[in-house]
C-alpha positions as a Python dict, from the first residue, in 0.01 Angstrom:
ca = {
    (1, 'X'): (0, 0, 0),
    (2, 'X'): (32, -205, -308),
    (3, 'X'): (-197, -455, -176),
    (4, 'X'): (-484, -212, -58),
    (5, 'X'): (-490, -3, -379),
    (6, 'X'): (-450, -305, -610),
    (7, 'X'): (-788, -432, -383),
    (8, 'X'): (-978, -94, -435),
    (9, 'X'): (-919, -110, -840),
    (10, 'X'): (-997, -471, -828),
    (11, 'X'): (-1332, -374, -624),
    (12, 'X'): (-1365, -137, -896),
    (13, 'X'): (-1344, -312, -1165),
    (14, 'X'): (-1568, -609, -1008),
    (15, 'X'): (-1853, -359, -975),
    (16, 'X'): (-1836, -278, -1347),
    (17, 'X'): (-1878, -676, -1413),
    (18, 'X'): (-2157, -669, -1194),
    (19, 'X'): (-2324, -420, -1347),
    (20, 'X'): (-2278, -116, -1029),
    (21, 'X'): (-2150, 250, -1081),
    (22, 'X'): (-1820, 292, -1036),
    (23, 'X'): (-1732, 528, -730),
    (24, 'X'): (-1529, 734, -937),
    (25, 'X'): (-1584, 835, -1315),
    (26, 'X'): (-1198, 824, -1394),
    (27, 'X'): (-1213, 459, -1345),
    (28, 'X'): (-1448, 391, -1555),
    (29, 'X'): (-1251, 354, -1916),
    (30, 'X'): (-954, 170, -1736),
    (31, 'X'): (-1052, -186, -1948),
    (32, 'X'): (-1309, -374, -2131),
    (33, 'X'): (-1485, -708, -2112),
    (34, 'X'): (-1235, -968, -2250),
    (35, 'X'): (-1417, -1291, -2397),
    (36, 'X'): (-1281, -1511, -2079),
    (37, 'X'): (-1459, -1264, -1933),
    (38, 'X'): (-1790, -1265, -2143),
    (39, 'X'): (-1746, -1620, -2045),
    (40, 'X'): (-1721, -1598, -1678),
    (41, 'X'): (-2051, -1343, -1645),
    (42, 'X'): (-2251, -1630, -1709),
    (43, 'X'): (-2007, -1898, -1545),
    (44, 'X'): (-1859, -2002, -1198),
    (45, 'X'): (-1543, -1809, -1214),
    (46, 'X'): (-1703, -1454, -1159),
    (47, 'X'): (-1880, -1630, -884),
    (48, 'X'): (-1594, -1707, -706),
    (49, 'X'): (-1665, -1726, -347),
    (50, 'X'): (-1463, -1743, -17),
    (51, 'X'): (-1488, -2047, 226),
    (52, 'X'): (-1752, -1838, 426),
    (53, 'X'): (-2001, -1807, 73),
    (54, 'X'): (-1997, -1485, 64),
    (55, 'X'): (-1962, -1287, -305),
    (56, 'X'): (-1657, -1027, -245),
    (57, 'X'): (-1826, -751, -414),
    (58, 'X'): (-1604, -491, -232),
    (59, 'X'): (-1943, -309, -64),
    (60, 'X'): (-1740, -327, 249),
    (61, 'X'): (-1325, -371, 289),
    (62, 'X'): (-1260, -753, 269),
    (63, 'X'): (-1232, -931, 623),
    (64, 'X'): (-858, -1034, 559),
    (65, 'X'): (-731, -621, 485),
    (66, 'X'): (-893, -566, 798),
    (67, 'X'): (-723, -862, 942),
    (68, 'X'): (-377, -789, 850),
    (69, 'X'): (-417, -432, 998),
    (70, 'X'): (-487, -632, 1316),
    (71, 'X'): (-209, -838, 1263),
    (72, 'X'): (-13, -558, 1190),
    (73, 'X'): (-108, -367, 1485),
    (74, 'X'): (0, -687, 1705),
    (75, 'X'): (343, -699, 1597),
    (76, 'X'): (393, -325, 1630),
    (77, 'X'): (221, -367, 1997),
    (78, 'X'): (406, -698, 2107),
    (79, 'X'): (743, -597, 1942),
    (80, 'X'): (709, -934, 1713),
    (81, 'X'): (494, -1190, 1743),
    (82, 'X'): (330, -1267, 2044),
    (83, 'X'): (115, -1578, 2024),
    (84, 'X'): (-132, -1495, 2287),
    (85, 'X'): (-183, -1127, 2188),
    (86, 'X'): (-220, -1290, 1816),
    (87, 'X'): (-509, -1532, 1960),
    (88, 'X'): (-679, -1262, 2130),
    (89, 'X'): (-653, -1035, 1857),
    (90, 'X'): (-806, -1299, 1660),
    (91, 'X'): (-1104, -1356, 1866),
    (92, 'X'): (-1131, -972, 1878),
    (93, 'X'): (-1162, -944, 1516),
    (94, 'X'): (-1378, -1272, 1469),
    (95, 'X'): (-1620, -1130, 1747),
    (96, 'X'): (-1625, -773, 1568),
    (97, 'X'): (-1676, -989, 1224),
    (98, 'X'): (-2029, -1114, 1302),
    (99, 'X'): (-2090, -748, 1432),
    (100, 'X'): (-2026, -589, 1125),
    (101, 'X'): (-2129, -862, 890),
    (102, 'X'): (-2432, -984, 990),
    (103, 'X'): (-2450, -1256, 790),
    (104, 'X'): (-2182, -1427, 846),
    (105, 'X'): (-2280, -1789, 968),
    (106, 'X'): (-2077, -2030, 1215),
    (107, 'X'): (-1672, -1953, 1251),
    (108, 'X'): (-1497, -1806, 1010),
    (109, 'X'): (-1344, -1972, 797),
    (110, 'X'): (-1000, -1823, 564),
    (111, 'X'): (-980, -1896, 269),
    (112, 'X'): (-590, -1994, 116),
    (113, 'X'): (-534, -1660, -63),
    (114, 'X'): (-740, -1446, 216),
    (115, 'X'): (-496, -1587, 445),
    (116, 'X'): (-211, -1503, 229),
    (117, 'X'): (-316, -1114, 248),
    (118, 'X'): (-366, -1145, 633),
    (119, 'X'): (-22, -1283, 696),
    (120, 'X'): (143, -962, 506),
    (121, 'X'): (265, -808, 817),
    (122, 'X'): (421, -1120, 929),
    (123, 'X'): (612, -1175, 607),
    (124, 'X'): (737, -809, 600),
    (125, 'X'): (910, -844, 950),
    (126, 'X'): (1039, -1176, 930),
    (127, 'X'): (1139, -1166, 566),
    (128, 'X'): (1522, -1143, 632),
    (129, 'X'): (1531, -1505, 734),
    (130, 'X'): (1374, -1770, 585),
    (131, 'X'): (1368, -2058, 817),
    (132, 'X'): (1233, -1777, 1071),
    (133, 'X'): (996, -1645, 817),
    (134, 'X'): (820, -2035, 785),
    (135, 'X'): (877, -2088, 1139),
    (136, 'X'): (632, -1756, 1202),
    (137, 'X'): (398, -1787, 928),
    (138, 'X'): (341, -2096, 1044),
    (139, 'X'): (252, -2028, 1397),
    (140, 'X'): (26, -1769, 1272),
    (141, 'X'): (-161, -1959, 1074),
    (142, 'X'): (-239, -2213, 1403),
    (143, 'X'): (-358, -1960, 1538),
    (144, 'X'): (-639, -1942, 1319),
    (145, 'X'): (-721, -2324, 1340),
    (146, 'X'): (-888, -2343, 941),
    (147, 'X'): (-969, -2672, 910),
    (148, 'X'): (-790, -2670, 563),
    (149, 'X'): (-476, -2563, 756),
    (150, 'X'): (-193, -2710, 501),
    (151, 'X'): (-327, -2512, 227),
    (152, 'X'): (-376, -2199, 410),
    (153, 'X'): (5, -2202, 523),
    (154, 'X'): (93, -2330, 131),
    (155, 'X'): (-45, -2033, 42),
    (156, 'X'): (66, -1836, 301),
    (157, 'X'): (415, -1929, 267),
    (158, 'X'): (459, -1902, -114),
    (159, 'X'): (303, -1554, -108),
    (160, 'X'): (573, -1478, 184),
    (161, 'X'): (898, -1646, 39),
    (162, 'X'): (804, -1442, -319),
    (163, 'X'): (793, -1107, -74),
    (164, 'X'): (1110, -1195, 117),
    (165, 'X'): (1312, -1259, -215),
    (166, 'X'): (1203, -914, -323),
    (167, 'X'): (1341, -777, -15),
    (168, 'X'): (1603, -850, 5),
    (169, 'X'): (1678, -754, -342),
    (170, 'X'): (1716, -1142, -465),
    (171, 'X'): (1432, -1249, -693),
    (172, 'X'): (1506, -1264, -1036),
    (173, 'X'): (1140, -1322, -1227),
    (174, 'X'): (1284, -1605, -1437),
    (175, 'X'): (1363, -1831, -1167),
    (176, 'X'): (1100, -1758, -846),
    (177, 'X'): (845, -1981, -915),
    (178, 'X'): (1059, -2334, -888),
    (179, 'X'): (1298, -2188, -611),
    (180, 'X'): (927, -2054, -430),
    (181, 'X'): (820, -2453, -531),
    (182, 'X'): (1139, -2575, -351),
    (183, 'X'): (1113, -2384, -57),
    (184, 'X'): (735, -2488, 0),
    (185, 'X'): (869, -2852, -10),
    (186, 'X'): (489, -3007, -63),
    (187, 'X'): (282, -3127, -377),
    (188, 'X'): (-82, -2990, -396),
    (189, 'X'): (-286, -2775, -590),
    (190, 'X'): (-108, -2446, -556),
    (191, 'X'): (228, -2621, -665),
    (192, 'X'): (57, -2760, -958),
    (193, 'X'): (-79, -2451, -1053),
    (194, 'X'): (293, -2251, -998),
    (195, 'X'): (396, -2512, -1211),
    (196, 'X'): (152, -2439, -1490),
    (197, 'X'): (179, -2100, -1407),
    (198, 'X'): (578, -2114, -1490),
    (199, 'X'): (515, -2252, -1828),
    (200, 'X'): (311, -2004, -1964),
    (201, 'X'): (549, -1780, -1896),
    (202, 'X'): (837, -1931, -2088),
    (203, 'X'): (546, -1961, -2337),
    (204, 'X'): (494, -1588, -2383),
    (205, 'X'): (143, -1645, -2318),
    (206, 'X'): (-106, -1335, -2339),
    (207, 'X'): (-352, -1266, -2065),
    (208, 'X'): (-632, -1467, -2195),
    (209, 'X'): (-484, -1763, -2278),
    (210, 'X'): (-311, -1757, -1915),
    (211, 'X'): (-640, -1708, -1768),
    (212, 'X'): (-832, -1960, -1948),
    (213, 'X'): (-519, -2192, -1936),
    (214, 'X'): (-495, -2147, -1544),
    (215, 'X'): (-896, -2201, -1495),
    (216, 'X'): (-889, -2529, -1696),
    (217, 'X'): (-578, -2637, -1497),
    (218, 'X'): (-723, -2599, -1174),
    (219, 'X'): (-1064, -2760, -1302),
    (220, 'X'): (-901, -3072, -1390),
    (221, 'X'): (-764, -3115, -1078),
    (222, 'X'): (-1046, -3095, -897),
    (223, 'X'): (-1173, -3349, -1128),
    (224, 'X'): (-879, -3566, -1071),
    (225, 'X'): (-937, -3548, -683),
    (226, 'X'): (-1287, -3615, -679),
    (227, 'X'): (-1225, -3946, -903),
    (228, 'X'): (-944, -4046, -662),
    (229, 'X'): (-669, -4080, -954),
    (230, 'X'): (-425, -3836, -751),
    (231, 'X'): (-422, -3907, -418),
    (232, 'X'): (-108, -4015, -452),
    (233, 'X'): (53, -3749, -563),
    (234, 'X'): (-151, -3433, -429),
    (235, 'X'): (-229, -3416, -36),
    (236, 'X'): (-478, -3122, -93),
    (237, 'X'): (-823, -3130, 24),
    (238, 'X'): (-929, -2824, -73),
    (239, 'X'): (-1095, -2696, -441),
    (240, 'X'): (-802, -2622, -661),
    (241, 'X'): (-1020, -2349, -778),
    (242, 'X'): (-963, -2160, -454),
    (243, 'X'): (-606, -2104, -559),
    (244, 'X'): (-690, -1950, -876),
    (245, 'X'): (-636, -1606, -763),
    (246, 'X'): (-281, -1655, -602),
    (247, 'X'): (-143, -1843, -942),
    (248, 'X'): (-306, -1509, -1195),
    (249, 'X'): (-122, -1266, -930),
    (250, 'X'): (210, -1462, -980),
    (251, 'X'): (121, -1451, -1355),
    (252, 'X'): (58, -1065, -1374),
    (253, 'X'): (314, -990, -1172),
    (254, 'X'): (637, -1210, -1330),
    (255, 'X'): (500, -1103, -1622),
    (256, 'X'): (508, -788, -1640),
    (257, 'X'): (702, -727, -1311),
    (258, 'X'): (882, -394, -1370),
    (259, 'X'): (538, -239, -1388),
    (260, 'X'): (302, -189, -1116),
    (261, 'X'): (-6, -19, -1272),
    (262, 'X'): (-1, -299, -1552),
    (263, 'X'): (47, -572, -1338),
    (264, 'X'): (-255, -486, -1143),
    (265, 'X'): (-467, -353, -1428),
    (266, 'X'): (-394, -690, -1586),
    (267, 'X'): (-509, -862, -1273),
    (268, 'X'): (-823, -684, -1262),
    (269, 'X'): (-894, -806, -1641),
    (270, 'X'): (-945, -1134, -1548),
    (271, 'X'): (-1252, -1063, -1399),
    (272, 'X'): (-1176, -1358, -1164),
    (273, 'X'): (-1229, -1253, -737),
    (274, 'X'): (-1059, -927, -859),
    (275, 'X'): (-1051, -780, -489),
    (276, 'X'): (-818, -1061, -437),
    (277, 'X'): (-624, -1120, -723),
    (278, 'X'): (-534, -749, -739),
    (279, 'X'): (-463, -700, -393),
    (280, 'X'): (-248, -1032, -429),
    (281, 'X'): (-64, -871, -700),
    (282, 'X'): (22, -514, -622),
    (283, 'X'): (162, -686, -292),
    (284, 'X'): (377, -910, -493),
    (285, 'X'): (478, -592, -712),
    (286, 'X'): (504, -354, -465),
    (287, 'X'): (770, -543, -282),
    (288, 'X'): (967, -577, -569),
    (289, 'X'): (909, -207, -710),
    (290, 'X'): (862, -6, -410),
    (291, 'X'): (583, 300, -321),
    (292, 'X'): (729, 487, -580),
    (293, 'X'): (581, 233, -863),
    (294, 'X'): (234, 301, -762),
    (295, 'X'): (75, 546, -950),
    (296, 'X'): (-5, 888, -807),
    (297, 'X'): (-348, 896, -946),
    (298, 'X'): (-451, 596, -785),
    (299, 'X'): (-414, 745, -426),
    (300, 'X'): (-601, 1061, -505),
    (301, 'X'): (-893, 846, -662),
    (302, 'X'): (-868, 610, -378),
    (303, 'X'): (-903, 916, -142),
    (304, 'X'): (-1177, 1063, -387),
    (305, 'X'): (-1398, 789, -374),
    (306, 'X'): (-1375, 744, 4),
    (307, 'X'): (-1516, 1082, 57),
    (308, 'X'): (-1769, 1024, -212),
    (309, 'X'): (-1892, 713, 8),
    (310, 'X'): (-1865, 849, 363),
    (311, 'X'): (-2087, 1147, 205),
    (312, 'X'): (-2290, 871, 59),
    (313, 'X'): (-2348, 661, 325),
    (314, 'X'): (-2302, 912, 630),
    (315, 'X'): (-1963, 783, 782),
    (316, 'X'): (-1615, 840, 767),
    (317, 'X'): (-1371, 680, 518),
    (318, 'X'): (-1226, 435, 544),
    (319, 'X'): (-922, 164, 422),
    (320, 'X'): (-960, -160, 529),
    (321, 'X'): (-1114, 32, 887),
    (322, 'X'): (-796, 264, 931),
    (323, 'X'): (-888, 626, 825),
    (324, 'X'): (-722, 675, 466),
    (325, 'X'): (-428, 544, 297),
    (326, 'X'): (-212, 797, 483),
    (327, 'X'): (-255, 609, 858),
    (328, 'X'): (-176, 245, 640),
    (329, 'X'): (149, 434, 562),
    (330, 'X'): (191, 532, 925),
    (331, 'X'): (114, 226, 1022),
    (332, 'X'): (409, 36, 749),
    (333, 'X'): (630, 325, 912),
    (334, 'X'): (584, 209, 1261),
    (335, 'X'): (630, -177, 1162),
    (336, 'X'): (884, -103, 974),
    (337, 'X'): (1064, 115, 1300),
    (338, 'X'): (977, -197, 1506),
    (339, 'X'): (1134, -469, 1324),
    (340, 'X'): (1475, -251, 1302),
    (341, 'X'): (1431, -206, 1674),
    (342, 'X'): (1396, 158, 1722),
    (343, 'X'): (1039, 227, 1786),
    (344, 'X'): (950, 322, 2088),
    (345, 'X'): (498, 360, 2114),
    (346, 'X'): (510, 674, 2415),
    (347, 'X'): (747, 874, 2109),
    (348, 'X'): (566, 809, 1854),
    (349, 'X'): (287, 1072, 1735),
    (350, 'X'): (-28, 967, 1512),
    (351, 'X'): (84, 1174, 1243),
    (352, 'X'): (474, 1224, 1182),
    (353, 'X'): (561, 1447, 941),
    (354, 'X'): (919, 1303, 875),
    (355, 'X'): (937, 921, 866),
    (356, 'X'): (1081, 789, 1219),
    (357, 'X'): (1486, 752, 1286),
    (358, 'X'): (1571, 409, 1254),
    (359, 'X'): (1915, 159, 1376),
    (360, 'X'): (2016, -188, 1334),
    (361, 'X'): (1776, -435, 1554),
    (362, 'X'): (1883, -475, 1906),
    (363, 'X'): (2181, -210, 1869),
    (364, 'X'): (2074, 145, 1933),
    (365, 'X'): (1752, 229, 2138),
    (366, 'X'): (1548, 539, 2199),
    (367, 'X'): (1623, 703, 2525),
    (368, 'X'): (1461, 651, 2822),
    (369, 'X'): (1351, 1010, 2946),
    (370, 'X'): (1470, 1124, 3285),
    (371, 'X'): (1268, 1082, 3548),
}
């Protein structure tokens, strides 16, 4: 939920950049244009584009919210993760892609941080364990064969490792970034970044300097690669720049991380791919905070402007193609049922008013019914 909502006030805020209405007035004071941000209007960064070219303006619900709903969806369905219902889930939604954005060209393509969000559900049920929790991000990130594959799962797996910590009630801010480092066990671009990103903190830095700090960081690199000086030492192929988002949301978040709303607001004032960056960073803070961090407000103007835009546009609301916010939390209910091994899919209703009984994995089952 953190995730979703931090994407919707990132959208948000992106179409006040771009110049669009916002789809609910009582969004519209939430910030102002920082000078990064003055900056980026007439630079790359607000630019920012994913692998497949394509401007996240937030029009529609990004490709990898609707993706981790699949993925979701599979593990709640398979009981875990099934590789072939993963692949065919993934040629489902690739197939339904081109349908519903027409102009998407050739495969598609994730990009690091996309990939990150899409792999959410996976890190939630395999978080207890973390040689289990690389082993299955890992083979879910095959499955989607991106040609820049080891910096799809770096991202995938420092995103997941941050979430797992948080879970199980063991991350201390201070410290997550060079045990998260550790555990990724490779040099590249995000690592450098993390790095960076770790630094700043013990600085104090403000916002803008972070920003501006973290932009310059990953331009240099990119320098560095093409010139050949760091082959050596980097194995990345991919634009530095690409990682941009995922090293703000660890900045927003470990630096403010007792607080939800500003972690996310702070996000969003970065101007930089602010779908992503936010949704990056209310997932990071909502596993360490919990549903009860995120503010009330920001559900009922969520739900607000969903009606506004089905009215609008003649169709029914929706969140990342679920319904509303209310079926995501059915959905985290039902994943959440699976992975302790009580959920049984002929019990369960669409809507359950109570959350469902759960047990220790493996130990205590729902009843068969007699026949």
């Amino acid at each position: 939920m953190g995730s979703i909502l931090g994407n919707f006030i990132g959208i948000q805020y992106q179409n006040q950049l771009l110049g669009m209405r916002a789809e609910t007035a009582d969004l519209s004071p939430i910030l102002q244009l920082t000078k990064h941000q003055q900056l980026s209007l007439t630079g790359a960064n607000l630019g920012w584009k994913s692998t497949n070219s394509k401007l996240q303006t937030g029009k529609n619900s990004s490709e990898c919210g609707r993706l981790a709903v699949a993925c979701a969806q599979s593990l709640i369905r398979c009981g875990g993760l099934d590789l072939k219902d993963w692949r065919d889930t993934w040629e489902a939604f690739t197939e339904s892609e081109f349908d519903y954005s027409p102009n998407t060209e050739g495969k598609i393509i994730l990009h690091p941080c996309e990939a990150a969000v899409a792999a959410l559900p996976t890190a939630l049920f395999f978080h207890e364990n973390k040689a289990k929790l690389r082993e299955k991000l890992l083979l879910a990130t095959e499955v989607w064969q991106n040609q820049n594959a080891s910096e799809c799962q770096t991202g995938v797996l420092a995103l997941g490792y941050t979430i797992a910590r948080s879970l199980k009630i063991k991350l201390d801010p201070a410290t997550v970034i060079p045990q998260t480092i550790t555990y990724l066990a490779i040099d590249n671009a995000l690592t450098e970044l993390l790095s960076q990103v770790q630094i700043l903190l013990e600085q104090g830095a403000d916002l803008e300097r972070a920003t501006t700090h973290i932009c310059k960081s990953a331009m240099a690199l990119q320098e560095r690669q093409i010139k050949g000086e760091n082959k050596s030492q980097t194995n990345s192929i991919v634009n530095p720049e690409n990682f941009i988002p995922m090293a703000i949301a660890f900045y927003c978040f470990l630096s403010t991380p007792e607080d939800l709303r500003l972690s996310v607001l702070r996000a969003a004032r970065c101007g930089i791919a602010a779908p992503l960056t936010c949704a990056l960073t209310g997932a990071l803070s909502g596993a360490y905070n919990g549903s009860a961090a995120i503010p009330v407000e920001w559900r009922s103007r969520h739900s607000a402007a969903l009606l506004g835009r089905s009215a609008a546009e003649g169709r029914q609301p929706s969140v990342w193609l679920t319904g509303n916010h209310v079926k995501i939390g059915q959905l985290a209910n039902n994943l959440f049922a699976v992975w302790t091994g009580a959920y049984s899919q002929d019990s369960q209703q669409e809507f359950s008013v109570m959350p469902p009984v759960v047990a220790a994995p493996y130990v205590i089952r729902v009843a068969k019914k007699a026949e």
